[in-house]
N, C-alpha and C positions, 0 to 999 in steps of 0.2 A: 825318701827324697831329701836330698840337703842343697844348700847352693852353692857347694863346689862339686857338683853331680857333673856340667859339662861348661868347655870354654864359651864365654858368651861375646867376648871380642874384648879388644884392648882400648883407652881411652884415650884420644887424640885433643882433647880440649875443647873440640867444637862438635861432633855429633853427638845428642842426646840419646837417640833412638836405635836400638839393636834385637834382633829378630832373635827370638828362642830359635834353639836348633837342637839336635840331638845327632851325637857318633856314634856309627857302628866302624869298629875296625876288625878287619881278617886278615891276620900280619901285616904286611908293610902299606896293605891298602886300609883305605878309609871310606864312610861314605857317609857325608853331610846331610842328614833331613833336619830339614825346614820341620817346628812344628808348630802349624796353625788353629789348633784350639788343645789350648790348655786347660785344665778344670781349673776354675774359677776358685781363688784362694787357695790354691796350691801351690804358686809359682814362690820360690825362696832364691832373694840375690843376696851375694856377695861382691866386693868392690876391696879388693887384696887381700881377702880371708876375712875382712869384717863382714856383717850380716847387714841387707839395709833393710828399712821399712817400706811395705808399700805403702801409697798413698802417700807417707813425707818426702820419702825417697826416690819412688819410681811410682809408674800406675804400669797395667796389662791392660791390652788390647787381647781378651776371649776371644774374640772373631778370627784377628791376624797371627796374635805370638807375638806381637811387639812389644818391647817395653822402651817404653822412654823416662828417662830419668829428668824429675826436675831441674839438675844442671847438670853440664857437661862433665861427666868424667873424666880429671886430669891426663893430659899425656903420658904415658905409658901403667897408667891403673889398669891391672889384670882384673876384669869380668864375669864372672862365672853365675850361673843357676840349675837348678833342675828345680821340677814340674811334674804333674800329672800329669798327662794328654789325650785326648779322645781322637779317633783314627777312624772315621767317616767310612762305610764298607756297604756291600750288597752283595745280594747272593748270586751268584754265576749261572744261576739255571730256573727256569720257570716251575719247576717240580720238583718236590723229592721222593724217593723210592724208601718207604719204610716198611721193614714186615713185622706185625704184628702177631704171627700167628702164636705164640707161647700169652698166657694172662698173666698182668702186668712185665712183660719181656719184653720191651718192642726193642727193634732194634737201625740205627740210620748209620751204614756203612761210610758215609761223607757226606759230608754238607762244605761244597766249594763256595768261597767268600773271597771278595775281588775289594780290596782299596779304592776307594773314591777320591780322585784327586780334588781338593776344592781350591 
């Protein structure tokens, strides 16, 4: 993890606050997630390739992904971070089908696990 890992937006002078996100891209397409809980002390920002401090510089919102910066990052200051992120899930089915029949062999053909949007 470094914080020029993904774009975190660019600085207009007056918004402090900007949502961690993460890209996936598959050629020419993209796909923007939102990510809403990062591990706590993980989050690393940069503000035009310099590195800031949390707590002097910015704080994290664990719950949302947000970070707000204690002042606004000048007009056009390029923003970047990467994070660890925790990715909230459950399992797709009431049951699972395990066989055990070999000692210590078992074996669980899938275990279907579904994202939890929060």
């Amino acid at each position: 993890v470094t914080g020029a890992d993904q774009v975190l937006g660019v600085g207009d002078g007056v918004a402090t606050v900007f949502q961690l996100s993460k890209s996936y891209a598959s050629g020419p397409s993209a796909y923007i997630r939102p990510i809403s809980k990062p591990v706590a002390g993980s989050v690393q920002v940069m503000r035009d390739g310099a590195p800031l401090t949390e707590s002097a510089d910015f704080t994290v919102d664990d719950a949302t992904g947000e970070i707000a910066f204690a002042a606004a990052p000048e007009a056009g200051a390029t923003l970047t971070a990467g994070c660890e992120f925790h990715v909230p899930a459950r399992f797709d089915m009431e049951r699972l089908e395990i066989n055990l029949a070999n000692f210590e062999a078992g074996e669980i053909p899938s275990i279907p696990v579904v994202e939890v949007r929060v």
